[in-house]
C-alpha positions in Angstrom: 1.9 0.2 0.6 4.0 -1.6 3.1 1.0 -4.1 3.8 0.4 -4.4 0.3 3.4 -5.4 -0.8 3.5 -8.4 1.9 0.4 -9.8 0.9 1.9 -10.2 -2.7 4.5 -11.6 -1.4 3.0 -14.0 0.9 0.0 -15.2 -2.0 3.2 -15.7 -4.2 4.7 -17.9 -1.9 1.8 -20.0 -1.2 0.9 -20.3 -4.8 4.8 -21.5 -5.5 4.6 -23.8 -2.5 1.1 -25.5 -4.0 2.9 -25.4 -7.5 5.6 -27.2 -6.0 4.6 -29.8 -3.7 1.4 -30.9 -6.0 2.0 -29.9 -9.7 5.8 -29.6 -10.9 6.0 -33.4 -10.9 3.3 -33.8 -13.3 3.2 -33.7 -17.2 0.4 -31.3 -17.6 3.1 -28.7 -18.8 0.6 -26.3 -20.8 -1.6 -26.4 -17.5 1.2 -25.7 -15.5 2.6 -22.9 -17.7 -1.0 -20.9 -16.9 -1.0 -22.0 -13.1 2.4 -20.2 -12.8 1.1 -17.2 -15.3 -2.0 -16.9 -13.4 -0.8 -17.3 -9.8 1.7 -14.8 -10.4 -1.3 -12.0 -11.6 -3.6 -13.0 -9.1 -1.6 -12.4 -6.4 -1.3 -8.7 -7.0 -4.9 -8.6 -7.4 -6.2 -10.0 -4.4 -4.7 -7.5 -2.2 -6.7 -5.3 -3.5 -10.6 -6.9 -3.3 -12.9 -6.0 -0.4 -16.3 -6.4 0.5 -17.5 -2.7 -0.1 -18.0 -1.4 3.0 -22.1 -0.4 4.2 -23.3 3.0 3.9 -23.7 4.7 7.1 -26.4 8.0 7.3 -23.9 10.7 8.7 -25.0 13.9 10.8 -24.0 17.6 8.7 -21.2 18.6 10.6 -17.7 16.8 10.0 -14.1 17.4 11.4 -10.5 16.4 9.4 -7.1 16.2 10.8 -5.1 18.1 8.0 -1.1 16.9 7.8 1.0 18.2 10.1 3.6 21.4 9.5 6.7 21.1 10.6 8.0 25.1 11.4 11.7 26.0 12.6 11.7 28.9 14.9 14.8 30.4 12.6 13.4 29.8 9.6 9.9 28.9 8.4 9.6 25.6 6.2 7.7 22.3 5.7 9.2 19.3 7.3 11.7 21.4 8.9 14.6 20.8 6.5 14.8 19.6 3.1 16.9 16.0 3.8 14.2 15.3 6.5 11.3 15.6 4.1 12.7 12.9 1.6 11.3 9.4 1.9 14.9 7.8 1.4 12.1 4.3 1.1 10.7 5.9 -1.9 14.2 7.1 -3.4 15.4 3.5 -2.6 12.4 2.1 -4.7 12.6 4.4 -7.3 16.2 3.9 -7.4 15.7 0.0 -7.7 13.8 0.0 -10.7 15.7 2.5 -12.6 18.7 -0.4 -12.1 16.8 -2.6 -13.2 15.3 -1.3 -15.8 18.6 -0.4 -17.6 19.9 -3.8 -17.0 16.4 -4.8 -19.0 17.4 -2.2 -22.1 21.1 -3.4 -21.9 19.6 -6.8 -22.8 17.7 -6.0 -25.3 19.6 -3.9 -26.7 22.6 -6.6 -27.1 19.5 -9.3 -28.6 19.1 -6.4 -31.3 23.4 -6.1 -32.1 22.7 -10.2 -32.5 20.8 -9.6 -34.9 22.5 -6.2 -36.7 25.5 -7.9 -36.5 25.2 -11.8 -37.7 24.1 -13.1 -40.9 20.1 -13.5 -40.3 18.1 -16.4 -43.0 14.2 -15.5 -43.3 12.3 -18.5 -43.4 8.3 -18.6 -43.6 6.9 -18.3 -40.1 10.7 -17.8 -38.8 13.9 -16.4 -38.8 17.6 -17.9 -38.2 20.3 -15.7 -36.8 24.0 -17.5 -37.5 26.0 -16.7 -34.7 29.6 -16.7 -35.3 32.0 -18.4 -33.9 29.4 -19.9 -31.1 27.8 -22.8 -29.6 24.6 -21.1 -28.3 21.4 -21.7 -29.2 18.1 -19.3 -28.1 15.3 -18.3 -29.1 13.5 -14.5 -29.2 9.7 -14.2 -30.5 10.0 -15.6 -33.9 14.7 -15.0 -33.9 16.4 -18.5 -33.1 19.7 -17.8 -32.3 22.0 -20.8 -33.2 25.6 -20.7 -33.3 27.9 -21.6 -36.4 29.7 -24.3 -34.1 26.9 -26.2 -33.9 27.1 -29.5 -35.8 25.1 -29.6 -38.7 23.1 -32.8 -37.4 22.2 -31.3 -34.3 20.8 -27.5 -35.6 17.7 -29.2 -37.1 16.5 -30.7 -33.5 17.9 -27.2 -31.9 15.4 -25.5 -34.5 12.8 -27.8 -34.1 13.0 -27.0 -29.7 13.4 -23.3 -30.4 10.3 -23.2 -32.9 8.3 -24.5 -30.4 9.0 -21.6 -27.9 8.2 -19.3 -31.0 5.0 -20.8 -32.0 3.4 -20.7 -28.5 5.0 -16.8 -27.2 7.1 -18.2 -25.0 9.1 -14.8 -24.7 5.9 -12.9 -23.9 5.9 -15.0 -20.3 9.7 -14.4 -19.4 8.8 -10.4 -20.9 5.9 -10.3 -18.4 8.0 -11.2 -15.6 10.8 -9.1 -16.4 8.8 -5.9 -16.7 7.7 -7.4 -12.6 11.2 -7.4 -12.1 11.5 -3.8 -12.9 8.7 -2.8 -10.3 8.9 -5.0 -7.8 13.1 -5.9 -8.1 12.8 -6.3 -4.5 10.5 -9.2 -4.2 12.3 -12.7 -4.8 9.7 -14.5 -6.0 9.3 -12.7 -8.8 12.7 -14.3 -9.6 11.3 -18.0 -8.6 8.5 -17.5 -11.0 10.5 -16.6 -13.5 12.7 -19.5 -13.5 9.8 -22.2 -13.1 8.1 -20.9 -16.1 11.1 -21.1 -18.1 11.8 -24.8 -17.3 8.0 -25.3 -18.2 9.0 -23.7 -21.1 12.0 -26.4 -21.9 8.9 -29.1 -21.0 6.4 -28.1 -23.4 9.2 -27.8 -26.5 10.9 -31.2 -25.2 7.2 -33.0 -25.0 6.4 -31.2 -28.6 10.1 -32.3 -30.5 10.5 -35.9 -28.5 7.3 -36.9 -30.4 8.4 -36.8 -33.5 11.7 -38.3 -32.6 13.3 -40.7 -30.5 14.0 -39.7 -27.1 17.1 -41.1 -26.6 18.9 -39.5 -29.5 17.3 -36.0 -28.5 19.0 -36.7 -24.9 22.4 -37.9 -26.0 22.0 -34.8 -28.3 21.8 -32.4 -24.6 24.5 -34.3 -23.4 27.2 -34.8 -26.1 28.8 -31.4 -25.9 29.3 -28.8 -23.5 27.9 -25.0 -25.1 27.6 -21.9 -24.2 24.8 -19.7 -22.2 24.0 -16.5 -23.1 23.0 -14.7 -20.1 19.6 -13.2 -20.8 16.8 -13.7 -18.8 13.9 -13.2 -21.3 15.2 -15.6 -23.9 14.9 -19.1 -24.1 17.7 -21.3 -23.7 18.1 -24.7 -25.2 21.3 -25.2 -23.8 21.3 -24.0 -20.2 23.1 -26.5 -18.1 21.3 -26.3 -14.9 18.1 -27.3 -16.3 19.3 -30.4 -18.5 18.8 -32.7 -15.9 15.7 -32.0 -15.1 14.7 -31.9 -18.6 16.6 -35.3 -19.1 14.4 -36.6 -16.1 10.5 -35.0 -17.2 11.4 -36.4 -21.1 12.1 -40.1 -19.3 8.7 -39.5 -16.7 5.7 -41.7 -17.9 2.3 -39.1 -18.7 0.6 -38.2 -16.0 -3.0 -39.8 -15.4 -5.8 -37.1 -16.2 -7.0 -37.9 -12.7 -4.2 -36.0 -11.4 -5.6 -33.0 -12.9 -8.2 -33.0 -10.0 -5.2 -31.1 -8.4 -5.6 -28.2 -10.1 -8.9 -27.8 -7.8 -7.1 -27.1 -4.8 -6.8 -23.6 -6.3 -10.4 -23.2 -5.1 -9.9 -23.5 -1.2 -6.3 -21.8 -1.8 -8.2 -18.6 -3.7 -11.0 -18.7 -1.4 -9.0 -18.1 2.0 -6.9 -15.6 0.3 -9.4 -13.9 -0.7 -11.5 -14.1 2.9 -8.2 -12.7 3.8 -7.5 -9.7 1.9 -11.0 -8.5 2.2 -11.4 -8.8 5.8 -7.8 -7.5 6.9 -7.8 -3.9 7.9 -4.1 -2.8 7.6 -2.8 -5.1 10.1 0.6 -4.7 10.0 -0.3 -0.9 11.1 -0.9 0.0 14.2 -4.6 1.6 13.7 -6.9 -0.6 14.9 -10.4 -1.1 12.8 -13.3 1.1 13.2 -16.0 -0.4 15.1 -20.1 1.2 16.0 -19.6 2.8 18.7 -20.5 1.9 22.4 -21.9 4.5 25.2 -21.9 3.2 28.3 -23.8 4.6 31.3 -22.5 4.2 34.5 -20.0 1.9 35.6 -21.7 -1.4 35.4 -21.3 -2.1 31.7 -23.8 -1.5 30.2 -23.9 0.3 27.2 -26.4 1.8 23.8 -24.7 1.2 20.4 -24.7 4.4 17.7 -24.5 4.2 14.4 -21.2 5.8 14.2 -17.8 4.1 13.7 -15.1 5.2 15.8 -12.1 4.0 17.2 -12.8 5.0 21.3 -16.0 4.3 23.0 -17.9 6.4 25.2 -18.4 6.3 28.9 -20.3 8.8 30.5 -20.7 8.8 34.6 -21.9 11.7 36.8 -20.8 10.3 40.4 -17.1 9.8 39.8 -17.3 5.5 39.4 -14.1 4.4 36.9 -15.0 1.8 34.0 -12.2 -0.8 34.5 -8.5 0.3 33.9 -7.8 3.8 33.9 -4.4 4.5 30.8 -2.9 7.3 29.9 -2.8 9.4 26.4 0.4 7.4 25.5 -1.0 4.4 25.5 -3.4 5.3 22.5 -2.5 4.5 19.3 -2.0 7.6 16.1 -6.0 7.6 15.4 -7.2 6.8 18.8 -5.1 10.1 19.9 -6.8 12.5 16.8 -10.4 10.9 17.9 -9.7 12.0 21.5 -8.1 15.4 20.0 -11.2 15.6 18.3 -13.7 14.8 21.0 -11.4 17.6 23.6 -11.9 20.5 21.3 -15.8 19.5 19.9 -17.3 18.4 22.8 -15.3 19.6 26.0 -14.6 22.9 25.1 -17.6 23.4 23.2 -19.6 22.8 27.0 -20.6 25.6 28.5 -22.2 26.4 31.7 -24.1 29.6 31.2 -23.7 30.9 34.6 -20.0 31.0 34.9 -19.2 30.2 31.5 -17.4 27.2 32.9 -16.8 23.7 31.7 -18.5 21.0 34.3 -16.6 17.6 32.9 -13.4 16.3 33.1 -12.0 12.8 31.1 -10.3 9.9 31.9 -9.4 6.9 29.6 -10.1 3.4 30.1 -9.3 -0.4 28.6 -12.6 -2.0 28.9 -13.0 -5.3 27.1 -10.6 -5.0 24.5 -11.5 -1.3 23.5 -10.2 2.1 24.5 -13.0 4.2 26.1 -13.2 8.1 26.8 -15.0 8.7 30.1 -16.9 12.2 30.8 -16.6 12.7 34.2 -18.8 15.0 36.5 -18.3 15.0 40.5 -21.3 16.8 41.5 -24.7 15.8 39.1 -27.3 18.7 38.6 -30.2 17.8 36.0 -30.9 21.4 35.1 -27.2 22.8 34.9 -26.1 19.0 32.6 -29.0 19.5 30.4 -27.8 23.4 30.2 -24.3 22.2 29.5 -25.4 19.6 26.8 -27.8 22.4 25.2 -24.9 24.1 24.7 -22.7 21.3 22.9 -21.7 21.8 19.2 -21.1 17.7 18.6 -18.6 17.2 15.6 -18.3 13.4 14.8 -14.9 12.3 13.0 -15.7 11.6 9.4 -14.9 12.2 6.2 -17.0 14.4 3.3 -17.7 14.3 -0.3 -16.4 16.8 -1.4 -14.5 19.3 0.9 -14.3 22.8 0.9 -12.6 24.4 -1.6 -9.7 27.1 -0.9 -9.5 30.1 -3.3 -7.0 29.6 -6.3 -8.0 25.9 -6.1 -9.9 23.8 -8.6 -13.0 23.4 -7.1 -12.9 20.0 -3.7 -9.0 19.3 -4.9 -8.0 18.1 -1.3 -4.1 18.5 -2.2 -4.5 22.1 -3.5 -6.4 22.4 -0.2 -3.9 20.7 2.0 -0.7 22.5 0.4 -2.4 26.2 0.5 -3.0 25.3 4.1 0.3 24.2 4.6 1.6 28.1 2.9 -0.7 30.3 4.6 0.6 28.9 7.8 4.3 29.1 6.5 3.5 32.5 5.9 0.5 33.8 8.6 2.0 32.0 12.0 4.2 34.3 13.6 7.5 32.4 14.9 9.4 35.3 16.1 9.2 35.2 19.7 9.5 31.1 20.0 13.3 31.8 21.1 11.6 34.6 23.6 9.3 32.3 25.4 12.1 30.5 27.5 10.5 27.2 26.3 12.3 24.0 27.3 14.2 22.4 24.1 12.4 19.6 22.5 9.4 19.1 19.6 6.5 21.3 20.5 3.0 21.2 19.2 -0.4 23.8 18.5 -3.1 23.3 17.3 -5.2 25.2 15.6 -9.0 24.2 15.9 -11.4 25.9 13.1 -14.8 25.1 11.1 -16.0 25.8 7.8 -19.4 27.0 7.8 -22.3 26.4 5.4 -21.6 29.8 4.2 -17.5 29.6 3.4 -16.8 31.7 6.5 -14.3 30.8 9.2 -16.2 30.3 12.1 -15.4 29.0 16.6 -11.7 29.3 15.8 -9.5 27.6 19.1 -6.1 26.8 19.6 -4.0 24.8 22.2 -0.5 26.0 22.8 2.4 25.3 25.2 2.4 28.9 25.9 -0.4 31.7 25.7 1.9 34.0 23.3 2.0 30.8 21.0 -1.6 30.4 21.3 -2.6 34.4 20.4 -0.3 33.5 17.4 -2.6 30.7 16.2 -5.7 32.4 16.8 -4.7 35.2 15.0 -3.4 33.5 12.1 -6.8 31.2 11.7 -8.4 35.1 11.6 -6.7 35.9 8.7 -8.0 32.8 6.3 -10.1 33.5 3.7 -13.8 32.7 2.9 -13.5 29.8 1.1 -16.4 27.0 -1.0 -18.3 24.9 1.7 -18.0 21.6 1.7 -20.6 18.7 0.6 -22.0 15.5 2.1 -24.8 13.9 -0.4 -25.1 16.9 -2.3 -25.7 19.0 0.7 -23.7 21.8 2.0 -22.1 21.1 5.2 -20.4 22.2 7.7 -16.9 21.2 8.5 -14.4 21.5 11.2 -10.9 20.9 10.6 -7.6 20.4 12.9 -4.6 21.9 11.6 -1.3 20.7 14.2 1.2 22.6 13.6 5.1 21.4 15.3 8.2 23.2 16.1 11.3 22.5 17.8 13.1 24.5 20.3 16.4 24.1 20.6 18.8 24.2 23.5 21.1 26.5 24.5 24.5 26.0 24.0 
């Protein structure tokens, strides 16, 4: 959302920046008014387009990292307490636009007492609300607000501006962008769009009314007395001071050669890059790097068979105990290299094994090699028979992601939240936290995690846990015993079987 929300706001700064260095100096004001309209759209748009991604053909076995439970040794709850759990961002936003929204129903609400309140003449396409004992002058869809104190001589140009705004829905533009306002209050841009649009607005009904008039009677007219503002942002103003210069200064500007229109084109290279941009960009303000086929190299001297199966690690696989470039550490890896490896450590190395001493034969290591993070399977001693044995014996469970996943009872039928929360309660309820105070654990967060698969069937089948402590891992295992048989999940239409990876954190405080 974060990344999103940046990319608006970066399109709407280029667009403004184009607007302003090659189009607000010339007289194409109707043009202008759908740049700034247009611009403003687009930009939330854009973010949004990618090139839709290939199909890959995917094997019938999949594994999913569920979210994380947070337990308390005292006392068993989600996100461990209840202030923690808030996203004080989301409060902040919501909080935002509730401001602003009643600052939006305040001002309409005082347009409407304007109208309850003042004598109102209906005219034929119009009506004229007589404010008393005021100098303003406004308009609101098809309301011009003039005051009383306005000389008679000057009301009729006043109406003449104002009718403009109300023939051509100027108050539908500043509406648009205060509704923005309201769900993106934070964004200042939305507040630079809105005040160019409304000085295009003063253009268009200064180019409409200084035709049929002369110009330098309308401007003597802006400048012979100093009035009042009313201050609403979705109205339009005829006499807002901090504009009349500039209006003063476009009403004396000589037309603008239709040549200059050829401007407008530079939209085309400006919408194409943006475009390229948001399509192509993988979330790079996070720190998960893209997905990329997946290399397995063999032996150490780089050289390597690409799968057909995205991943963020690569593979290196060596049987006489050569490195592949620059050994890390787990730390190094980013949030979904670390679940990949997590992934790879319970499918693949503890699913090996020998079937003479039940033993596993591999170790890992983890390398940087040309730009990538790589997981090497390690084996000192190399034996043909006793690898080929081991590999026999593998139960190889890809990261991916199904159609539809299994379904857990009391849920509507692949509702991935139902599934996620019920998972979330049964381990509130099933994982025993008792003897976490017993296990003389040092203080700080610990982690489980509970390793199980979803057969074709809806049983719970190779359930595996990693613990800091064997009592903690007896606890896991015997909670993952107690789930129920659930719907299998689907790939293409076809039952499949999934694996799933359920962490499960705690933290052990010290002793006072």
């Amino acid at each position: 959302m974060i990344s999103y929300i940046i990319q608006v706001l970066l399109f709407q700064v280029l667009f403004v920046l184009v607007y302003d260095l090659f189009l607000s100096k010339e007289t194409f004001f109707t043009k202008n008014r759908w740049y700034l309209l247009g611009t403003a759209l687009i930009s939330f748009v854009l973010p949004l387009m990618k090139f839709p991604s290939v199909k890959k053909s995917v094997p019938y076995e999949y594994t999913i990292m569920l979210p994380e439970i947070v337990l308390s040794p005292q006392q068993v709850i989600q996100k461990s307490s209840w202030y923690q759990s808030i996203n004080y961002l989301d409060v902040l936003f919501v909080f935002g636009s509730l401001v602003f929204f009643t600052v939006f129903v305040y001002k309409v609400f005082k347009v409407i007492t304007l109208i309850k309140t003042n004598k109102v003449e209906t005219k034929e396409n119009h009506r004229i609300v007589l404010l008393k004992k005021s100098t303003n002058a406004f308009s609101f869809f098809n309301y011009i607000f003039i005051g009383e104190d306005i000389p008679e001589e000057k009301r009729e140009k006043v109406i003449e501006h104002e009718l403009v705004h109300c023939s051509q829905n100027h108050t539908i533009d500043l509406l648009f962008f205060e509704i923005l306002r309201i769900v993106m209050w934070f964004n200042p841009m939305i507040y630079v769009y809105q005040n160019r649009v409304s000085l295009v607005h003063e253009y268009i009904s200064d180019s409409e009314v200084s035709k049929e008039t002369e110009k330098l009677n309308y401007i003597n007219n802006l400048l012979s007395d100093v009035f009042q503002v009313e201050n609403i942002s979705f109205i339009n103003q005829f006499y807002k001071h901090s504009l009349i210069k500039k209006r003063i200064i476009m009403m004396t500007k000589n037309q603008s050669r239709k040549i200059r229109q050829l401007k407008y084109l530079l939209l085309i290279p400006v919408l194409g890059s943006m475009l390229f941009y948001a399509s192509c960009s993988e979330n790079q303000l996070e720190e998960v790097e893209k997905k990329q086929l997946q290399k397995v190299y063999i032996g150490a001297k780089g050289k390597y068979q690409e799968t057909e199966k995205e991943t963020h690690l690569d593979l290196f696989i060596s049987f006489d105990g050569k490195s592949l470039g620059k050994e890390i550490s787990e730390e190094e890896l980013n949030r979904k290299e670390k679940e990949e490896l997590l992934e790879f450590k319970n499918n693949f190395l503890d699913g090996i094994k020998l079937k003479e001493d039940n033993k596993n034969p591999f170790y890992y290591k983890l390398y940087d090699f040309e730009g990538r993070k790589v997981i090497g399977l390690h084996r000192e001693v190399f034996n043909l028979k006793e690898t080929n044995s081991a590999f026999q014996n593998v139960d190889h469970v890809p990261f991916s992601q199904v159609d539809k996943i299994p379904t857990f009872p009391g849920c509507d039928e692949g509702d991935k939240t139902c599934f996620n929360k019920s998972m979330t309660d049964f381990a509130m309820k099933h994982f025993d936290m008792s003897m976490v105070n017993k296990l003389g654990l040092s203080p700080g967060k610990k982690r489980v995690y509970c390793f199980f698969k979803i057969d074709k069937t809806g049983k719970i089948v190779d359930t595996q846990a990693r613990a800091p402590h064997p009592a903690l891992k007896l606890a896991a295992i015997e909670m993952l015993g107690k789930l129920p048989n659930m719907i299998p999940g689907e790939k293409n239409g076809e039952v499949v079987r999934v694996g799933y990876t359920l962490p499960i954190t705690f933290i052990v405080e010290g002793v006072n």
